[in-house]
C-alpha positions in Angstrom: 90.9 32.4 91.8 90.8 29.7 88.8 93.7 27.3 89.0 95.4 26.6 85.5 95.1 22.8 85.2 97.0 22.4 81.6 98.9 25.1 79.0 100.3 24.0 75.9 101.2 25.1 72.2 100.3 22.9 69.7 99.4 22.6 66.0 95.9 22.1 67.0 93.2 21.4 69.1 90.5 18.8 68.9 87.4 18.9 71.4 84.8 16.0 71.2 80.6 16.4 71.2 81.8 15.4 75.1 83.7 17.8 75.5 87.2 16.2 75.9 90.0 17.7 74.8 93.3 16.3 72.6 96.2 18.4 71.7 97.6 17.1 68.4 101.7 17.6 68.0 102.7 19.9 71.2 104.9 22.5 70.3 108.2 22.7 71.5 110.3 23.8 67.9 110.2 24.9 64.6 112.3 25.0 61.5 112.5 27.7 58.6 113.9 25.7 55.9 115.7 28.0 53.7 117.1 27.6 50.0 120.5 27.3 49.1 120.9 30.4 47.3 122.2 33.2 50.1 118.8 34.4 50.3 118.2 35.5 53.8 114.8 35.1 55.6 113.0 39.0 56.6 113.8 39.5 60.6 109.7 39.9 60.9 108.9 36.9 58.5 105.4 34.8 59.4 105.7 31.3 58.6 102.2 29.9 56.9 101.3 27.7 60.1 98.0 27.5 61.9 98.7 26.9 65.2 96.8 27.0 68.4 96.8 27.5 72.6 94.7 25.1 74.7 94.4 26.1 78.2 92.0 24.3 81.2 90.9 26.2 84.5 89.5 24.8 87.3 87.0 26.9 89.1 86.6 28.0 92.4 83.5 28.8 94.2 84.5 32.2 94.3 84.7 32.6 90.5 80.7 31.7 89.7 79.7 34.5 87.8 83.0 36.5 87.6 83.8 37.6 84.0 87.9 36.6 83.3 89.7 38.1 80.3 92.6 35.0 79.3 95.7 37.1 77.8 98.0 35.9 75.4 101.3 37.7 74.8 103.7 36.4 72.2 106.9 37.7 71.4 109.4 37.2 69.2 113.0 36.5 69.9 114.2 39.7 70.4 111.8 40.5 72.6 109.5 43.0 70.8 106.0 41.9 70.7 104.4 39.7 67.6 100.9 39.4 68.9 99.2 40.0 71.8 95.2 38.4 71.9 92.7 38.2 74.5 89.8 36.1 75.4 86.8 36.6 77.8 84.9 34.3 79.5 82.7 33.1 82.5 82.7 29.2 84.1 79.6 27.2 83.9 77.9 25.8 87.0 80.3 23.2 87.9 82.8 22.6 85.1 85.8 23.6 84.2 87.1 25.7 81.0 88.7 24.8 78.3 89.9 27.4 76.1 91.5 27.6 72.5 93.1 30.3 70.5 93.6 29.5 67.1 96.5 31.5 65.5 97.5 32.2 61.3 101.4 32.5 60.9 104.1 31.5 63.3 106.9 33.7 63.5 110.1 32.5 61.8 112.2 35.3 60.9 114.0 35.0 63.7 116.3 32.2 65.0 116.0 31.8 68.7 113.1 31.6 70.9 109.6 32.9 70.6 108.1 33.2 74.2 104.4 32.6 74.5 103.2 33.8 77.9 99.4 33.6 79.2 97.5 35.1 82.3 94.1 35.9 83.7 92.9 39.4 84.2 89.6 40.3 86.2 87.8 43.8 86.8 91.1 45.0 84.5 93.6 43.4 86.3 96.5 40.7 86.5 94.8 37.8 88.2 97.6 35.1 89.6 100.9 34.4 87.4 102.5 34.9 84.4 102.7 31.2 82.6 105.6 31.2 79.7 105.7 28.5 77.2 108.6 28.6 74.6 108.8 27.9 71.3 112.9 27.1 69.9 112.9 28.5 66.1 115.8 27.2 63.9 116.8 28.2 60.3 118.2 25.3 58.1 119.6 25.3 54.8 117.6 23.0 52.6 119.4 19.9 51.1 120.0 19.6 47.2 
């Protein structure tokens, strides 16, 4: 079974002709400015932020030539689903994988926190554990 070497949310993702990897500005927050008026900000309301999901496996011998599916699952802070995304892949002969999931729209209608949780499936099935990165939102009132 692959072993997940690194997992992060960040604005994005910049890979090299070499192949190396760097994560620019990892995630950990994010704040909905909002105007001074009393308007209030849609419970489902999508922020206009590209954002991404880097993940690197490490192969095992066992995994040469095994198809994996990589499962994203976001939700929001109430716990009802905003995206779920999947990925399928195979390893190369003896390197590892770097994956990257570019996203449009960051959900911000809801103060609290967004949960961002990744696994691997094979043959249709939950492959090793459930990794959970989370994401704090804030609302702030903007300052005259």
């Amino acid at each position: 079974m692959p072993r997940l070497l690194n997992f992060a949310v960040c604005d994005r993702i910049l890979i090299e002709d070499a192949g190396q990897a760097s994560l620019i500005r990892i995630t950990q927050g994010v704040t909905a400015t909002l105007q001074d008026d009393g308007t209030k900000i849609p419970q489902k309301a999508v922020g206009a932020k590209e954002w991404a999901i880097f993940t690197l496996w490490k192969q095992t011998a066992e995994d040469r030539d095994r198809p994996f599916v990589q499962v994203i699952q976001i939700f929001w802070p109430d716990k009802s689903e905003f995206k779920k995304q999947e990925l399928p892949f195979r390893f190369q002969p003896d390197k590892d994988q770097q994956n990257r999931i570019v996203i449009n729209g960051f959900p911000v209608g809801q103060e609290g926190d967004v949960t961002v949780n990744m696994w691997l499936e094979a043959d249709s099935k939950r492959v090793g554990e459930i990794h959970t990165w989370i994401v704090r939102v804030k609302h702030e009132i903007a300052k005259a």
